[in-house]
C-alpha positions in Angstrom: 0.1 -26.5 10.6 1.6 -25.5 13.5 3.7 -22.3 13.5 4.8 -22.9 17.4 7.0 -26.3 15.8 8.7 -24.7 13.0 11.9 -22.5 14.0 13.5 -21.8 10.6 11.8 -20.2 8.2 13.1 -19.2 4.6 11.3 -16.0 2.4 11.6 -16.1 -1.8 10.6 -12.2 -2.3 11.8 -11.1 1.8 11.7 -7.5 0.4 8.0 -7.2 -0.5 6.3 -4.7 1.7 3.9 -8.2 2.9 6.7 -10.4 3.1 9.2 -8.3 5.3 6.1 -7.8 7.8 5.7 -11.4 8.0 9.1 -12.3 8.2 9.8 -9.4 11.1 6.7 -10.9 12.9 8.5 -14.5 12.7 12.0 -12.6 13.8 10.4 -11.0 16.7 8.7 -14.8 18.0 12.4 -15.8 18.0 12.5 -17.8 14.8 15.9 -18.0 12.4 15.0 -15.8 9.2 16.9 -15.7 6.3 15.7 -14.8 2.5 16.3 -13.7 -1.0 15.2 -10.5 -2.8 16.7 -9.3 -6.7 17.9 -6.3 -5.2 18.7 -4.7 -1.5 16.4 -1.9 -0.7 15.7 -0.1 2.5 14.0 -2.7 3.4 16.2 -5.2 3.2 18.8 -3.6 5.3 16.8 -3.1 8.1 16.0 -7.0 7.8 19.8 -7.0 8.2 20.3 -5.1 10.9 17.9 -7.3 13.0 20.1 -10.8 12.0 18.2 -11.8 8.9 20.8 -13.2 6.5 20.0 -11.6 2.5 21.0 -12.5 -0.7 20.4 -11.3 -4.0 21.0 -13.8 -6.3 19.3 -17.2 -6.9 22.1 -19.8 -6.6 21.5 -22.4 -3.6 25.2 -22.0 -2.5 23.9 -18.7 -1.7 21.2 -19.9 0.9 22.7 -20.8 4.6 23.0 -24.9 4.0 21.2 -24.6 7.6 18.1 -24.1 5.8 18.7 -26.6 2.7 19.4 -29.3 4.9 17.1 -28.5 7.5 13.3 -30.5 5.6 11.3 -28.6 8.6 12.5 -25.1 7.4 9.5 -23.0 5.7 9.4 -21.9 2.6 7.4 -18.7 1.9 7.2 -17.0 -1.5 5.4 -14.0 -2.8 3.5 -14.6 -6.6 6.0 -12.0 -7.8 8.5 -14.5 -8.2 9.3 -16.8 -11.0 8.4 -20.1 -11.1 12.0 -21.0 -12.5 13.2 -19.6 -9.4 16.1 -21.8 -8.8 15.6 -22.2 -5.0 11.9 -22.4 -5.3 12.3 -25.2 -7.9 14.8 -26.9 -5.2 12.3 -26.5 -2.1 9.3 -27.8 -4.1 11.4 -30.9 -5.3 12.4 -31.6 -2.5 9.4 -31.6 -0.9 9.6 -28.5 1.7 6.7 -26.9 2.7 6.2 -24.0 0.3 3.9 -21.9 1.2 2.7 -18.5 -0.9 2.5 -15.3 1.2 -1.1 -15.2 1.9 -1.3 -19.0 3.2 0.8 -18.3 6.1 -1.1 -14.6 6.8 -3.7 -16.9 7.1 -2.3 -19.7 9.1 -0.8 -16.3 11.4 -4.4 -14.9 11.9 -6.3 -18.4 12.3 -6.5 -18.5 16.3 -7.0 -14.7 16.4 -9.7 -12.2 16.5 -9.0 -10.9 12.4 -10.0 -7.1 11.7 -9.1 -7.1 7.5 -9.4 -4.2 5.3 -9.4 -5.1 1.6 -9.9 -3.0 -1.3 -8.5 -1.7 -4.8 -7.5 1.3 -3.2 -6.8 2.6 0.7 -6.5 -0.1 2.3 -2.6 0.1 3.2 -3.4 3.8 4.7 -7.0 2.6 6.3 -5.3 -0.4 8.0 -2.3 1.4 9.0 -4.8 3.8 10.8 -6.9 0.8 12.3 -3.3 -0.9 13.4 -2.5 2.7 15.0 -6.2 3.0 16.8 -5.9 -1.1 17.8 -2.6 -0.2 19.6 -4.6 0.2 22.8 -5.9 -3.4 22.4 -2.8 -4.7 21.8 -3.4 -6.0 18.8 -0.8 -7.5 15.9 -0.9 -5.7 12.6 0.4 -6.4 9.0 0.4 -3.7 7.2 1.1 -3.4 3.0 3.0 0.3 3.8 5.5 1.4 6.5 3.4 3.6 9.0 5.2 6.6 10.3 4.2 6.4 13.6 6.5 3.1 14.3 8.9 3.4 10.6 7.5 -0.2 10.3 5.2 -2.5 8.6 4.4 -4.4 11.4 2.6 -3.3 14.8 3.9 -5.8 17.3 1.0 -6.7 19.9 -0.1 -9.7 21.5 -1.9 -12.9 19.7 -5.4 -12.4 20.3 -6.0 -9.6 18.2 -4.8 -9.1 14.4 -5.1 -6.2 12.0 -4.3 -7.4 8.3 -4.3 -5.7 4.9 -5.9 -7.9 2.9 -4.9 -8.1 -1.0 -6.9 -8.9 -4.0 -4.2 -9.8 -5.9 -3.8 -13.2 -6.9 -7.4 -13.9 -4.7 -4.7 -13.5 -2.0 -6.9 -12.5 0.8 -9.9 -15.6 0.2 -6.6 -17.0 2.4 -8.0 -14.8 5.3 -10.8 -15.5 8.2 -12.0 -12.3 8.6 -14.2 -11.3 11.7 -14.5 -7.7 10.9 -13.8 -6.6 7.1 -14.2 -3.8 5.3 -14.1 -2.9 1.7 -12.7 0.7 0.6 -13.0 0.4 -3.1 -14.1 -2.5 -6.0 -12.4 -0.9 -9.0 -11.2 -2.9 -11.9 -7.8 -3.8 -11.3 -5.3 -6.7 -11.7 -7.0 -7.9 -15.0 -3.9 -9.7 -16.0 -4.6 -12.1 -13.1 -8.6 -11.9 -13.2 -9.1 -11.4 -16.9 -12.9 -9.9 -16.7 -13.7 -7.0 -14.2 -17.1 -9.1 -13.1 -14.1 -12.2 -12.3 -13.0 -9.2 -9.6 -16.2 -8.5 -8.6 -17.1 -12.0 -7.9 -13.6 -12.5 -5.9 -14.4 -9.2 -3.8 -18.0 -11.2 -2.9 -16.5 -14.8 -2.0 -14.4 -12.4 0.7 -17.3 -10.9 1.6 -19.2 -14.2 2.8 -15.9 -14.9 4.6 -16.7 -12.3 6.9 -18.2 -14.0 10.5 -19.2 -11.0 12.4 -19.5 -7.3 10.5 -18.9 -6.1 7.0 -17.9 -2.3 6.3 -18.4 -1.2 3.0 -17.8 2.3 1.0 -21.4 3.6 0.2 -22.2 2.3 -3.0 -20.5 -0.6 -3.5 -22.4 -3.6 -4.2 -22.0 -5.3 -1.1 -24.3 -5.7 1.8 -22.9 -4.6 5.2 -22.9 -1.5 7.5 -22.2 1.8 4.7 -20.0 4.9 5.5 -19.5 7.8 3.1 -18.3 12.1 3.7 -21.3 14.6 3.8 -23.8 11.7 2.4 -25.7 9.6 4.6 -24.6 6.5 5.4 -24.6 3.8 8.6 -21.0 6.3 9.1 -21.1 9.7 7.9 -18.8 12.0 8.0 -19.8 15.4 8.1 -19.0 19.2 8.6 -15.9 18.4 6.8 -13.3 21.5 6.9 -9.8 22.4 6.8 -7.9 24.2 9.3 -4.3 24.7 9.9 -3.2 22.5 7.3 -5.7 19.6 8.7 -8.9 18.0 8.4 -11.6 18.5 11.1 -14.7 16.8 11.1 -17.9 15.3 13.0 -19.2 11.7 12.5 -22.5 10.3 13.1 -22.6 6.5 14.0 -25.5 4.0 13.9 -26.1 4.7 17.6 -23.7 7.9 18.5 -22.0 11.7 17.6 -18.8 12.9 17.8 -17.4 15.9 17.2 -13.9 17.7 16.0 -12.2 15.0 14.8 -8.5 16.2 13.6 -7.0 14.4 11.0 -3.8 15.7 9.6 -3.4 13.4 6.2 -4.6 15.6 3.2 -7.7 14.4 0.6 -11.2 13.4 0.8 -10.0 10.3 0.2 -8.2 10.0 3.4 -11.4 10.9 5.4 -12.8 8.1 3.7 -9.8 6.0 4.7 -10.4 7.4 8.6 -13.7 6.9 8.5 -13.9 3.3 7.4 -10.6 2.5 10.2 -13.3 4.1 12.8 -16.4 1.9 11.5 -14.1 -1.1 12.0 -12.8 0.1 15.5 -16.5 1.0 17.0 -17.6 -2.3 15.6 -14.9 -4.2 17.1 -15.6 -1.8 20.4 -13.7 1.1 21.0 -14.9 4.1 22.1 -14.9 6.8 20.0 -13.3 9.2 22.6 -9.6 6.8 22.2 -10.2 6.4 18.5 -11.0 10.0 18.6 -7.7 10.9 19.9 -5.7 8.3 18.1 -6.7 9.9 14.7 -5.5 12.8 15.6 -2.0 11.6 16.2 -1.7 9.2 13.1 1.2 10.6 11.2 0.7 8.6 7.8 2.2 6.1 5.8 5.9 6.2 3.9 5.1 7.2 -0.3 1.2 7.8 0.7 1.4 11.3 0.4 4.8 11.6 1.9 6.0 15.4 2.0 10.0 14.6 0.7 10.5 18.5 0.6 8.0 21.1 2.4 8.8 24.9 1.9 7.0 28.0 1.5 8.2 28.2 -2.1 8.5 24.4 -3.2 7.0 21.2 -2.6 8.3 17.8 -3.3 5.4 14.7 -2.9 6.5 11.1 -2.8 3.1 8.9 -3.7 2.7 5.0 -4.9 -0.3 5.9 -7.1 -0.2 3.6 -9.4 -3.9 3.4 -10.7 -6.1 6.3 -12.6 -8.5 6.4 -9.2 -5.4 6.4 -7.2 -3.9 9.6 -9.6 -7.2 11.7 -9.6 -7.0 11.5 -5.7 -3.2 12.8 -5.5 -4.2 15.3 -8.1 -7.2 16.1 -5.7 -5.5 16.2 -2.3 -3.0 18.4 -3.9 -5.4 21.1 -5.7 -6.8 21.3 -2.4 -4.0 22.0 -0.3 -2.1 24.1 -2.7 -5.1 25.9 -4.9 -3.0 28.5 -6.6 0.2 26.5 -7.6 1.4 25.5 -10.8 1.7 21.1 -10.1 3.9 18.5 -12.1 3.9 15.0 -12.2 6.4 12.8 -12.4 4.3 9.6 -13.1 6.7 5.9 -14.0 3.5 3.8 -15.2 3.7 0.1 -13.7 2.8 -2.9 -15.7 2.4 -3.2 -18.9 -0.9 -5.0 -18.7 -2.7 -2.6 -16.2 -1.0 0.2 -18.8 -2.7 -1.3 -21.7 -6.1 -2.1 -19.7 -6.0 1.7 -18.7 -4.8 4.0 -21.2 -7.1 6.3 -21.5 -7.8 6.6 -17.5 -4.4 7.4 -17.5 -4.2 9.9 -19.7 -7.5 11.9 -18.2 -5.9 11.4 -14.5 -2.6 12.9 -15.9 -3.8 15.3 -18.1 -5.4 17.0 -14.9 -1.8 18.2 -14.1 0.2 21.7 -15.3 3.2 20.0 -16.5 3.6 15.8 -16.8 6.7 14.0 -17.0 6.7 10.6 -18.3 9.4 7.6 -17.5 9.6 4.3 -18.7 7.0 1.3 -17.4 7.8 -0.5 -14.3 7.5 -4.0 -16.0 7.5 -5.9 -12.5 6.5 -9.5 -13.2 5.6 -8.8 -16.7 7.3 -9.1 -19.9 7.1 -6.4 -22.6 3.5 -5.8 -24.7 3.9 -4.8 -28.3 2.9 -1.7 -28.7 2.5 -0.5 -25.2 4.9 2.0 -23.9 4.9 5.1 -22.0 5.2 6.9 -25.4 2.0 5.5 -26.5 0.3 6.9 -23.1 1.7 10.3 -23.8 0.1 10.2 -27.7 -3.1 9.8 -25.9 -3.4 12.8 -23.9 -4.5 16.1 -24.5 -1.8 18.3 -23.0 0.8 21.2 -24.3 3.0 20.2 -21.6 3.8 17.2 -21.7 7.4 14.9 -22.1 9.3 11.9 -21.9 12.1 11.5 -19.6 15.0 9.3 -18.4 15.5 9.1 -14.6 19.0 10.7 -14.7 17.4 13.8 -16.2 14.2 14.3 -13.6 16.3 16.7 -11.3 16.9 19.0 -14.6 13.2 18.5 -15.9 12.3 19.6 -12.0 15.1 22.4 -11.8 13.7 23.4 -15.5 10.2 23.6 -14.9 8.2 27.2 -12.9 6.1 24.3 -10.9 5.8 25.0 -7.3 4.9 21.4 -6.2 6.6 18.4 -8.0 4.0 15.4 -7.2 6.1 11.7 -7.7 3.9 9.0 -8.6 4.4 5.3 -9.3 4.7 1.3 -7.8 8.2 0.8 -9.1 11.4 1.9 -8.1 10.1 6.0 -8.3 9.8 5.5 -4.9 13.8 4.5 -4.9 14.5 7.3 -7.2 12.7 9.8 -5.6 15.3 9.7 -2.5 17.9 10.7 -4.9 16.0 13.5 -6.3 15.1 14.8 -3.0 18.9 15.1 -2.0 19.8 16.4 -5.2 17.3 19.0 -4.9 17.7 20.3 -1.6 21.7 21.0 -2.4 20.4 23.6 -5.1 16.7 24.3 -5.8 15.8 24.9 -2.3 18.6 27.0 -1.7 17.5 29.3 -5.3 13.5 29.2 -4.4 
């Protein structure tokens, strides 16, 4: 295919963190954009605002008849929409090319140099860093989060150079042609689509022997390629790991070099992983460590990784899209480390039913860890209802005295209610809608009591 010939290009799903990077990248090459999405988000309105015509509801008459008409327009769909789709049905009998998200991130990153972070966990916040270090080479990066540093999920460069998060979901990134790779994390996850953790494993390998020039892999993972781990030795160590003023600083030890007092200001071990694997990539690739040095240090994060909604000296307010039990036991990590002496609630909204189910009991450890834990109802996503499985049926399996159910018109008065000094909001689904609402509602009145 070639992406220079086609100038209209349609997107089933153009509110999905992936898809809205793709389809700004297209926007900003000059291309006509226009899409559908169930509902209008943030996201969605930003698309707006740079031309893209949005609709939210599936009937053709809805779609600009310059696309139906037009047999060259591309069709790009994420897996999270239905097959029944009425316009996908349409473009697929009508033999438009229809292409899923991951085929065209492929097609984008054929002709360039491809730096791809994949892994059940990190890799939105460790590309986002490697797209904020690869700034100085210019390079193009697609990014599954919106980095604060430009409020986007795409880093506009030139075409020789690509940074891409690549997803396990759906095998989604065995679309890719990695030259450097690197792989954060190999948990079980997404067993609705692989069925059998080994299934995951085994998909996690074929993207391995994708790689043409280096792999990076978390210590311990059963992958061959160069290792890096914190205060353990490893091809990358990081080490003399301390906090001051609020931040990380740290020295790292490379195959063939040192470097000292690193500042990082995102909060976890986790996240030191997370800037220690971006570096690995970035020294591989070859910048010096002085620029990626300094580059760390000014990385502000990534929107619902951590995000601080409300920051005082008397209440916190933390907007996270953990939506897996390692994911929850690092929040719930970062957190006792920053605040040691504060009573923490969660607010968790659980997403999928199937990864619910698969989980249960991971859940209900991860969430147990908390002082208080507020439960909402399941995200279902893409999925339909599971008999039996329920956020009730999570909160009957853990051990806790403080523990609830709750509606998402009453989490300002279970928040206002509770003696917890940092409220920690966790979740895939439309929490990280919510939590805007609770934030404004909360800093009319609690932060004015506290």
């Amino acid at each position: 295919m070639k992406l220079n010939s086609i100038h209209t290009i349609y997107f089933l799903g153009i509110g999905g963190i992936g898809m809205s990077a793709i389809a700004r990248y297209f926007i900003a090459n000059g291309k006509q954009v226009s899409g559908y999405d169930k509902t209008a988000s943030p996201i969605t309105k930003d698309l707006e605002k740079l031309g893209v015509v949005v609709h939210f509801d599936e009937a053709l008459a809805s779609i600009p008849i310059s696309y139906l008409n037009n047999k060259k327009t591309l069709v790009v769909y994420t897996p999270a929409i239905s097959k029944e789709n009425t316009a996908l049905t349409y473009f697929i009998d009508n033999n438009f090319t229809v292409l899923k998200r991951a085929d065209i991130l492929g097609e984008i990153t054929k002709t360039t140099f491809c730096l791809a972070v994949a892994g059940t966990h990190g890799k939105t916040t460790t590309s986002s860093i490697l797209g904020h270090i690869m700034v100085q080479e210019k390079a193009t990066s697609f990014l599954g989060g919106i980095a604060e540093n430009y409020n986007s999920n795409l880093i506009l460069g030139e075409d020789k150079v690509s940074v891409v998060e690549a997803d396990e979901f759906d095998r989604s990134f065995l679309k890719l042609n990695p030259d450097i790779a690197c792989v954060t994390s190999m948990d079980d996850d997404h067993l609705d689509i692989y069925g059998e953790p080994e299934a995951l494993k085994e998909s996690f390998i074929a993207f391995a022997n994708k790689v043409s020039n280096t792999l990076v892999v978390a210590k311990g993972l059963p992958l061959k390629g160069l290792t890096y781990a914190v205060e353990e030795a490893a091809d990358y160590e990081a080490f003399n790991v301390k906090i001051e003023k609020g931040k990380y600083v740290f020295d790292v030890k490379t195959p063939t070099s040192q470097i000292q007092n690193i500042q990082f200001h995102l909060p976890g071990k986790h996240n030191v992983m997370n800037a220690l694997a971006a570096l690995a990539m970035a020294d591989v690739y070859g910048v010096s460590l002085e620029k990626i040095k300094n580059s760390l240090a000014t990385f502000k994060g990534v929107m619902r990784r951590f995000s601080y909604k409300i920051k005082t000296d008397d209440f916190v307010l933390i907007d996270d899209y953990a939506h897996h039990p390692t994911e929850i036991n690092a929040v719930e990590n970062a957190v006792r480390e920053m605040y040691p002496n504060k009573k923490v609630m969660v607010v968790f909204q659980p997403h999928l039913f199937s990864r619910t189910q698969d989980f249960i009991d991971d859940f209900a450890t991860a969430l147990s860890k908390f002082d208080e834990v507020v439960l909402l109802d399941i995200y279902p996503a893409r999925e339909q209802p599971i008999k039996g499985v329920s956020s009730n049926w999570l909160l009957q399996r853990m051990d806790h005295q403080h523990k609830k159910l709750s509606q998402k018109e009453n989490i300002v008065k279970d928040i206002k209610n509770s003696r917890a000094e940092v409220v920690v909001m966790l979740g895939a689904g439309d929490i990280g809608v919510l939590i805007n609402e609770v934030t404004q509602e909360l800093l009319k009145t609690k932060v004015n009591e506290v």
